[in-house]
VMD Tcl script that draws the C-alpha trace (Angstrom):
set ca {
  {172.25 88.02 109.92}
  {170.14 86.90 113.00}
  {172.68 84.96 114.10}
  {174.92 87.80 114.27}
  {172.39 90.16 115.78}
  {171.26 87.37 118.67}
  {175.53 87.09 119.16}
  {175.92 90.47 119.57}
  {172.95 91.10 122.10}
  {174.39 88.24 124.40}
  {178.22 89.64 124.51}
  {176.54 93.11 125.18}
  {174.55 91.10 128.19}
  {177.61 89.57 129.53}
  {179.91 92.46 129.19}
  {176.77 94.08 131.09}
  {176.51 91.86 133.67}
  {180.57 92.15 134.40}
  {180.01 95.44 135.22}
  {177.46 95.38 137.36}
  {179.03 92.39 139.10}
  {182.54 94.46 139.83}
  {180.72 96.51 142.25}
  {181.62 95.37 145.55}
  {178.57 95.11 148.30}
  {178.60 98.27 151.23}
  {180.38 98.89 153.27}
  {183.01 96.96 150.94}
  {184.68 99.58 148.25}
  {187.12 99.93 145.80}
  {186.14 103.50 145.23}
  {184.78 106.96 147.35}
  {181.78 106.28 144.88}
  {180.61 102.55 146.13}
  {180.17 104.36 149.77}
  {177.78 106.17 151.27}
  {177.65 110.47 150.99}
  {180.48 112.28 153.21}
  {182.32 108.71 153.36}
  {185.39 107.71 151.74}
  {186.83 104.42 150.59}
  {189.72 103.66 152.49}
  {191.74 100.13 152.37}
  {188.80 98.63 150.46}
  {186.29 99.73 153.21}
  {183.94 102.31 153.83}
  {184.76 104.71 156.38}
  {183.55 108.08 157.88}
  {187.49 109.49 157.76}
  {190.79 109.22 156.30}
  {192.46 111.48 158.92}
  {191.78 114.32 161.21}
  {191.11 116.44 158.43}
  {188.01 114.59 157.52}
  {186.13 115.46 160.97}
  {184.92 118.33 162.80}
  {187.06 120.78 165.08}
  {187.23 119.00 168.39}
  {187.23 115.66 166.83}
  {189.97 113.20 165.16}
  {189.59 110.62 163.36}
  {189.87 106.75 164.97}
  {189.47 103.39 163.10}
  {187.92 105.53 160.82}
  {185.58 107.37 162.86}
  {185.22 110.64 163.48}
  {185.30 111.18 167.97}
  {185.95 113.51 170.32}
  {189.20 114.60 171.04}
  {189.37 113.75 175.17}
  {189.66 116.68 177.41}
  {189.45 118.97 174.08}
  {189.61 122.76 174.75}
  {190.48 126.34 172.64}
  {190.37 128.31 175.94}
  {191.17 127.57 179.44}
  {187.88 129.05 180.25}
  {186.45 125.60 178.97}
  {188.44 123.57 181.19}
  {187.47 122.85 184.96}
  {189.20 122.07 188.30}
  {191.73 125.08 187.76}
  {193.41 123.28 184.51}
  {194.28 125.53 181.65}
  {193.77 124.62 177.71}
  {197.41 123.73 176.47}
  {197.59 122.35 172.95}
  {193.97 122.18 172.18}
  {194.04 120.18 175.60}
  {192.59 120.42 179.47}
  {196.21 120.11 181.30}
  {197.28 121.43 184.96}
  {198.87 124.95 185.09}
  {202.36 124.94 185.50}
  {203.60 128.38 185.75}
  {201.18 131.08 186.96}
  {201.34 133.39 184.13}
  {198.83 130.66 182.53}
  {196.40 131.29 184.79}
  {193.69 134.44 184.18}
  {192.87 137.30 186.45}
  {194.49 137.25 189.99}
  {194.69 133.47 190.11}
  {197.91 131.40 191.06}
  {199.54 128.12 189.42}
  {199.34 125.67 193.02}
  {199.80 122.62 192.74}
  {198.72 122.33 189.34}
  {195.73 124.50 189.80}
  {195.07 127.83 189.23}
  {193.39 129.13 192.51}
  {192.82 132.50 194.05}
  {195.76 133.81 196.34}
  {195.24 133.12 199.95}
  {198.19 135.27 200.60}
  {200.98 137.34 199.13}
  {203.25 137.53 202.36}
  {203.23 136.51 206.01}
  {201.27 139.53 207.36}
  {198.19 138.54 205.28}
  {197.95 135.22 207.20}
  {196.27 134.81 210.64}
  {198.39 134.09 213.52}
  {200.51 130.68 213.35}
  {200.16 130.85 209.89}
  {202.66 131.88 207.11}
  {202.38 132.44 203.75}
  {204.10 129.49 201.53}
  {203.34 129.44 197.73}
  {200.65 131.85 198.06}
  {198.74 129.53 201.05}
  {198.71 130.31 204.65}
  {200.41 127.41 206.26}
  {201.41 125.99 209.67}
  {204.46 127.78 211.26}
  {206.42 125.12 212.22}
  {210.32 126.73 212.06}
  {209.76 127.52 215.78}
  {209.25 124.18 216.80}
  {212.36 123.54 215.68}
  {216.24 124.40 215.25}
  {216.58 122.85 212.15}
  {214.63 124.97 208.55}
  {210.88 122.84 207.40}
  {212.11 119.94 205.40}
  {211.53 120.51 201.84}
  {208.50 119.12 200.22}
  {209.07 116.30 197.11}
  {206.28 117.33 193.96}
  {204.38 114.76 191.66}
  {205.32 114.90 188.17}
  {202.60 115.26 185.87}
  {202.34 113.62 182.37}
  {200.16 114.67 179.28}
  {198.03 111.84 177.68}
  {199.08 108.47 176.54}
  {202.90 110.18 177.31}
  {205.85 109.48 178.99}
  {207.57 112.20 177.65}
  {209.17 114.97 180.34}
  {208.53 118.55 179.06}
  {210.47 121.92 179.67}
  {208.67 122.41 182.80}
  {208.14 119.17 183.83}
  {211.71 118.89 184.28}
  {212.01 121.81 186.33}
  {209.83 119.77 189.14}
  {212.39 116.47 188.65}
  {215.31 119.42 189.17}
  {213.67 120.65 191.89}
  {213.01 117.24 193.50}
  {216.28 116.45 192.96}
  {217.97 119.11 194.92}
  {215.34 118.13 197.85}
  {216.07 114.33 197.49}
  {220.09 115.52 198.24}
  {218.55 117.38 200.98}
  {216.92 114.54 202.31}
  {218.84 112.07 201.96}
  {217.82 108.55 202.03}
  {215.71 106.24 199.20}
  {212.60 107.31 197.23}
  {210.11 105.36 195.14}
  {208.81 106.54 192.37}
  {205.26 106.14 192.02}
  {203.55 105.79 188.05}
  {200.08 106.37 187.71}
  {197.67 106.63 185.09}
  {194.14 107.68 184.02}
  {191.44 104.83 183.99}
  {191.07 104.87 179.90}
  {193.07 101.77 178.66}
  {193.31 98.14 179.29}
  {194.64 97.28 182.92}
  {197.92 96.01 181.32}
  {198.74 98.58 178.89}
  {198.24 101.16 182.20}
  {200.37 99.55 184.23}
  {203.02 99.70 181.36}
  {202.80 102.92 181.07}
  {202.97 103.77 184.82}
  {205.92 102.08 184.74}
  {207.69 103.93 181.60}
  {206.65 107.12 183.56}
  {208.52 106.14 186.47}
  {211.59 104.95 184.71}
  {211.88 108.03 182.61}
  {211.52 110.24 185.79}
  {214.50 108.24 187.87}
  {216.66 107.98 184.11}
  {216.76 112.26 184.60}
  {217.42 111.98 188.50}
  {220.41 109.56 187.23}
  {221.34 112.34 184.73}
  {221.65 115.46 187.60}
  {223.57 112.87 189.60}
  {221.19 111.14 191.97}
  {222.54 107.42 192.83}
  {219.80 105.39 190.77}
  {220.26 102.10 193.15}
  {218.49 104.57 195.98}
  {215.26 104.83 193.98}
  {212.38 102.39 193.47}
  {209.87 102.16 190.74}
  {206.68 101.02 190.91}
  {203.60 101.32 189.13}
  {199.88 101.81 190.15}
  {198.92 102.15 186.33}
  {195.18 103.01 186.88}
  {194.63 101.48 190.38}
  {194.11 104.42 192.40}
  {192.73 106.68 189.12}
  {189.78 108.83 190.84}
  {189.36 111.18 187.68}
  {185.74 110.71 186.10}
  {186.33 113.07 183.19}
  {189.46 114.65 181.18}
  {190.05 117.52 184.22}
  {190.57 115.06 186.55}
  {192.13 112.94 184.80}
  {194.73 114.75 184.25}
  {195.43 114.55 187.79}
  {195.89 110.82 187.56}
  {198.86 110.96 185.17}
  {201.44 110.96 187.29}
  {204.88 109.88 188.90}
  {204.71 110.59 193.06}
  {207.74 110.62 195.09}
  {207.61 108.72 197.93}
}
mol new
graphics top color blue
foreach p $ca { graphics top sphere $p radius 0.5 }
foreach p [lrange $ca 0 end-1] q [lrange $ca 1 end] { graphics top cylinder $p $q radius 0.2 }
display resetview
């Protein structure tokens, strides 16, 4: 009978000490329970977030950590240098009825008017795109040569949007007014390694001179080349938006 008691006590000890062993040691898991409050087990580790949903508004989740969301915005009013709030995102106007109030869309910023026609403009000075600008048609016979617009890109993208390709249209029809070569120009912000930039620059670029090829520009007259972040000046999300870009040159 003691025997049987003393056997029963050491299975109940092992069997015990099984259990107690399973648990894995933080921030290792197999469970939400092994981790610490508001974390979650995820691939055998314990991490702040599964997914977006896991963090606060105006953060996403990365690696497993909850971080802000770069140039993160609900209303243009929280962006600066003239950008508006697209997508939950700090991005340069690109029509004016995104701007507020009497502002403008110029040059991807919205800015106050300097001028609706020529009369509002001091002498030698017309009114172009809302600035007052140099007169130069008298100095010459022949109309102001039209002027070639950089192509802006959202983050980490490559991608040409709606209105996007309205400036590549438009710089199209000047290129054929031109005539001549062109090099197209990819830049990007400074975030990144130095190789994956200048990849991207370069995708930028390409994807700009495959839509000139598409209106029926002759491709062997353009260049690429990319900066990636070489010439980046931005020091925050506003101006960095300014950075991602394709220039014609």
């Amino acid at each position: 009978m003691y025997k049987s008691k003393w056997a029963t006590l050491a299975v109940a000890t092992v069997i015990s000490f099984l259990f107690v062993g399973c648990t894995p040691n933080y921030p290792n898991c197999n469970e939400d329970s092994h981790c610490q409050e508001g974390e979650y087990c995820v691939n055998n580790l314990c991490q702040q977030c599964r997914d977006n949903g896991d963090c606060p508004e105006g953060q996403e989740c990365v690696d497993g950590a909850c971080r802000e969301i770069p140039g993160y915005c609900q209303q243009s009013s929280d962006c600066s240098m003239g950008q508006v709030c697209r997508d939950n995102r700090c991005s340069p106007c690109l029509r004016t009825d995104e701007c507020t109030g009497d502002q403008v869309c110029i040059d991807g910023q919205c800015r106050d008017s300097e001028c609706d026609n020529d009369e509002d403009c001091p002498a030698g000075l017309i009114c172009e795109n809302h600035l007052c600008k140099p007169d130069n048609t008298s100095q010459a016979d022949v109309p102001s040569e039209c002027q070639l617009e950089s192509v802006y890109f959202d983050f980490d993208s490559s991608e040409l949007g709606g209105s996007t390709r309205g400036v590549v249209e438009r710089n199209y029809e000047c290129l054929n007014q031109r005539g001549g070569r062109v090099t197209l120009e990819g830049h990007c912000d400074p975030r990144g390694t130095t190789e994956y930039n200048m990849a991207l620059g370069e995708r930028r670029a390409r994807v700009v001179k495959k839509m000139l090829k598409t209106l029926g520009y002759d491709a062997s007259k353009a260049k690429i080349v990319s900066k990636g972040e070489e010439e980046a000046r931005g020091s925050g999300e506003s101006s960095y938006a300014q950075d991602r870009r394709v220039e014609f040159k």
